[in-house]
C-alpha positions as CSV (number, residue, x, y, z in Angstrom):
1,X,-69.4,-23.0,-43.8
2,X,-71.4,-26.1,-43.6
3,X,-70.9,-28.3,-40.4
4,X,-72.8,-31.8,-40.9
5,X,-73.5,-33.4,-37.7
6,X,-74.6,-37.4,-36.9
7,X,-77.5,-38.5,-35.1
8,X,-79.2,-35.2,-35.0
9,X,-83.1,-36.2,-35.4
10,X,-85.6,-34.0,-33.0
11,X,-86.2,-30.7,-32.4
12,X,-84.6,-30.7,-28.9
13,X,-80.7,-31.7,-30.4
14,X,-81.1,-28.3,-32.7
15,X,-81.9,-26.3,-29.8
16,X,-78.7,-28.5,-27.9
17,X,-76.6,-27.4,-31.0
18,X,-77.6,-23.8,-30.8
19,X,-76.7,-23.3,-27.2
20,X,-73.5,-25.0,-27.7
21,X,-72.4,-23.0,-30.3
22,X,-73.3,-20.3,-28.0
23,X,-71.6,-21.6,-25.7
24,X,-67.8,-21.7,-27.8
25,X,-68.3,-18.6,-29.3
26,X,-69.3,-19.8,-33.1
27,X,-71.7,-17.5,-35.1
28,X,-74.1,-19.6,-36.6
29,X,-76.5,-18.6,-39.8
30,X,-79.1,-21.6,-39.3
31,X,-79.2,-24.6,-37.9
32,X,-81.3,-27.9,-39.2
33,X,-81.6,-31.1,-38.5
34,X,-77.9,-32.9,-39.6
35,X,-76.5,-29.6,-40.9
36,X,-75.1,-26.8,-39.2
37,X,-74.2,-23.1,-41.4
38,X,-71.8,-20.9,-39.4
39,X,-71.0,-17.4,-40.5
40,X,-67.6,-18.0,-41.0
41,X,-64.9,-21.1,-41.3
42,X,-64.1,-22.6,-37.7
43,X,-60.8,-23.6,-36.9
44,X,-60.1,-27.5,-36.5
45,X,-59.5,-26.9,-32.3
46,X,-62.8,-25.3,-32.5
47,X,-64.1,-28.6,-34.6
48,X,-62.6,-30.8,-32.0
49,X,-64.0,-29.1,-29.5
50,X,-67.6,-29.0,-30.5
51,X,-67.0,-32.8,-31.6
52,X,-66.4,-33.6,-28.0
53,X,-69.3,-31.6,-26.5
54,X,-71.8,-32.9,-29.5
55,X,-70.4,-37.1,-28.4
56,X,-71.6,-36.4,-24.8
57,X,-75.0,-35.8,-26.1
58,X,-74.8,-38.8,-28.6
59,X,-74.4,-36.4,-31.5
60,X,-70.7,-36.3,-34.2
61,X,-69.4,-33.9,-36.3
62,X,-69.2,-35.6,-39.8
63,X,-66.3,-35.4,-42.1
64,X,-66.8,-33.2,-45.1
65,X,-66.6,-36.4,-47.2
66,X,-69.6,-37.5,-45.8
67,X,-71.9,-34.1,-45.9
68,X,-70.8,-34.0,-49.4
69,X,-72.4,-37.1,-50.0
70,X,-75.7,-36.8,-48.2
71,X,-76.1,-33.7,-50.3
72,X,-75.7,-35.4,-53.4
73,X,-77.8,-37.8,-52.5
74,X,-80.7,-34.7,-51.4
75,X,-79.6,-33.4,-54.8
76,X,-81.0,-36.2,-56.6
77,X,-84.0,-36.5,-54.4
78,X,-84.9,-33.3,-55.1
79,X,-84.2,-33.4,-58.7
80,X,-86.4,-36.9,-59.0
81,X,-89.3,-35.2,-57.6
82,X,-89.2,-31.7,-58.9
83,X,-87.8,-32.5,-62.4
84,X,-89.6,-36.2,-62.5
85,X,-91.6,-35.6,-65.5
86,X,-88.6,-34.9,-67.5
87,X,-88.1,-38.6,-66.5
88,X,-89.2,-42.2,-67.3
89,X,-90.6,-44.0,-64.7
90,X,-87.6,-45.5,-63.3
91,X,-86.9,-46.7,-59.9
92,X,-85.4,-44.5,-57.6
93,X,-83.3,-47.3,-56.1
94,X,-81.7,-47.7,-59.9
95,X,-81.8,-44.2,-60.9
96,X,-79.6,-43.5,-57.6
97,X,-77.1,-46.0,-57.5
98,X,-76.6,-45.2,-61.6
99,X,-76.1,-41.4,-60.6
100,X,-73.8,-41.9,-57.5
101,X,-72.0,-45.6,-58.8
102,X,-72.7,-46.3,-55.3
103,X,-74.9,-49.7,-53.9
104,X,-78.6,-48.9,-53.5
105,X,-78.2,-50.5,-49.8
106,X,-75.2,-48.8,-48.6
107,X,-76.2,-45.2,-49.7
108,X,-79.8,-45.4,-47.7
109,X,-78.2,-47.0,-45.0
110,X,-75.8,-44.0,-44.6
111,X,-78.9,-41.3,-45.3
112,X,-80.5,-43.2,-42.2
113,X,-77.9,-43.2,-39.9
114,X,-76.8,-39.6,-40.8
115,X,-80.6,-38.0,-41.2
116,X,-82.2,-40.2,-38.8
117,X,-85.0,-40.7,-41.4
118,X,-84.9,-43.3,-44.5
119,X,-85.0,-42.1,-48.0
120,X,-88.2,-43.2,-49.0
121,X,-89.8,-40.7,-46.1
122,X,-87.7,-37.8,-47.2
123,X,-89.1,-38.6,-50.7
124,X,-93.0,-38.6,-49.5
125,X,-92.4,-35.4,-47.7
126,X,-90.5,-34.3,-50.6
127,X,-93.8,-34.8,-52.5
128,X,-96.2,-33.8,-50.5
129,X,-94.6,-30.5,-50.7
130,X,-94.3,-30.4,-54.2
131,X,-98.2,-31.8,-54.8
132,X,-99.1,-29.0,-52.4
133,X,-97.4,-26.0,-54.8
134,X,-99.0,-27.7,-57.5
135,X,-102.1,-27.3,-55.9
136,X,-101.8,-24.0,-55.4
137,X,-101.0,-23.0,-58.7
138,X,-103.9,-24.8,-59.8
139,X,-102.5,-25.3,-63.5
140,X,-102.6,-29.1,-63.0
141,X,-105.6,-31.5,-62.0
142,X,-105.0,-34.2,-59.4
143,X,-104.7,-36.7,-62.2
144,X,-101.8,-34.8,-64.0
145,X,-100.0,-34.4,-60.7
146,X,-100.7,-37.7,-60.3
147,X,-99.3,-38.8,-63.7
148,X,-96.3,-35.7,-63.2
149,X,-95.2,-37.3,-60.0
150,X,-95.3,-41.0,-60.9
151,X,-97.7,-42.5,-58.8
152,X,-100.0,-45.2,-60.0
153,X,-103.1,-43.8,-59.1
154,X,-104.9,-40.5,-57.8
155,X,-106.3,-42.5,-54.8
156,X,-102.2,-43.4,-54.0
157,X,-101.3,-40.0,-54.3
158,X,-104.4,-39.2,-52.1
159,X,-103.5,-41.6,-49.6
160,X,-100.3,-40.4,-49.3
161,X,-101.2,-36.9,-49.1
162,X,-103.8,-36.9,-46.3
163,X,-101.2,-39.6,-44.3
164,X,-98.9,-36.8,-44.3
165,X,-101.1,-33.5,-44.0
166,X,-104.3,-34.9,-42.2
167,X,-106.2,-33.6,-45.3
168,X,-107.6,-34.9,-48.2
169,X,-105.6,-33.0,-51.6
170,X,-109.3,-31.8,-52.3
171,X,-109.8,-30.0,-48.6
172,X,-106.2,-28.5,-49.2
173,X,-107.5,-27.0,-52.5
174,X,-111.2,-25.9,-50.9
175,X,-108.1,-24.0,-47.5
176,X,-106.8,-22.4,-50.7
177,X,-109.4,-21.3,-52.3
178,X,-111.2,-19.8,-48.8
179,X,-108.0,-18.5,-47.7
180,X,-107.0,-16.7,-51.1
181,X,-111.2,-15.2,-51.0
182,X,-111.0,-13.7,-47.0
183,X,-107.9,-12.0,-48.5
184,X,-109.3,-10.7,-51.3
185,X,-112.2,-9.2,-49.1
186,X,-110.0,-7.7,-46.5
């Protein structure tokens, strides 16, 4: 069952989630930052309980409305970066509101509040992580992940990438290539 939770947004409220659960007896499978998996159902005293333990620490238990839509809203992040050739080169902003006939404003607002990070970041690390596969394939030069991922440039999409990972998409590639050569000579 998946538990979403409010205001979860550091390393130190997971670990406060996993002792709590601990704590009331609830088996959990993972735990991550906003969402909570536990083995099995819990019952809504259970719920209530946790709820009240999570507000002392500034944390909530969401309603399942809610989870539902911060997944959706994942869903299409995930599916405008990974699957973003297969699409024009449309706003996310636009292509989101059309896809969830919801405002632009109101659904990042509610991403905020609930992942405690704004869309357009989950989006960067969202590519970062796919330019880095991409990389390691090595099918694609930096210009066609450039041109695959929509961004208007290879120095933007270097920028970004070394911002995020400390290192140029060309050192990454050089890691790679050493890294993949020591293991071939092991």
């Amino acid at each position: 069952m998946k538990i979403y939770v409010k205001n979860m947004a550091c390393e130190s409220c997971k670990l406060f989630v996993k002792e709590t659960l601990e704590e009331l007896d609830i088996p959990c499978v993972k735990v991550e930052l906003g969402e909570i998996e536990t083995k099995e159902d819990i019952s809504d005293d259970k719920k209530k309980e946790l709820n009240s333990k999570f507000k002392k620490a500034g944390l909530e238990l969401l309603e399942k409305k809610q989870g539902l839509l911060i997944e959706k809203i994942r869903k299409v992040m995930v599916d405008y970066v990974y699957k973003s050739e297969d699409k024009p080169n449309i706003k996310f902003s636009v292509l989101l509101s059309e896809q969830l006939n919801s405002s632009y404003s109101y659904l990042a607002n509610f991403f905020s509040e609930v992942e405690a990070t704004t869309i357009e970041q989950y989006i960067i690390a969202l590519k970062i992580e796919r330019i880095k596969e991409l990389i390691i394939f090595g099918e694609d030069t930096l210009s066609e992940i450039a041109h695959k991922l929509h961004y208007s440039s290879v120095a933007h999409l270097s920028s970004q990438f070394k911002k995020a990972t400390g290192l140029t998409p060309s050192h990454f590639k050089a890691l790679k290539e050493k890294r993949r050569i020591s293991i071939q000579n092991i």
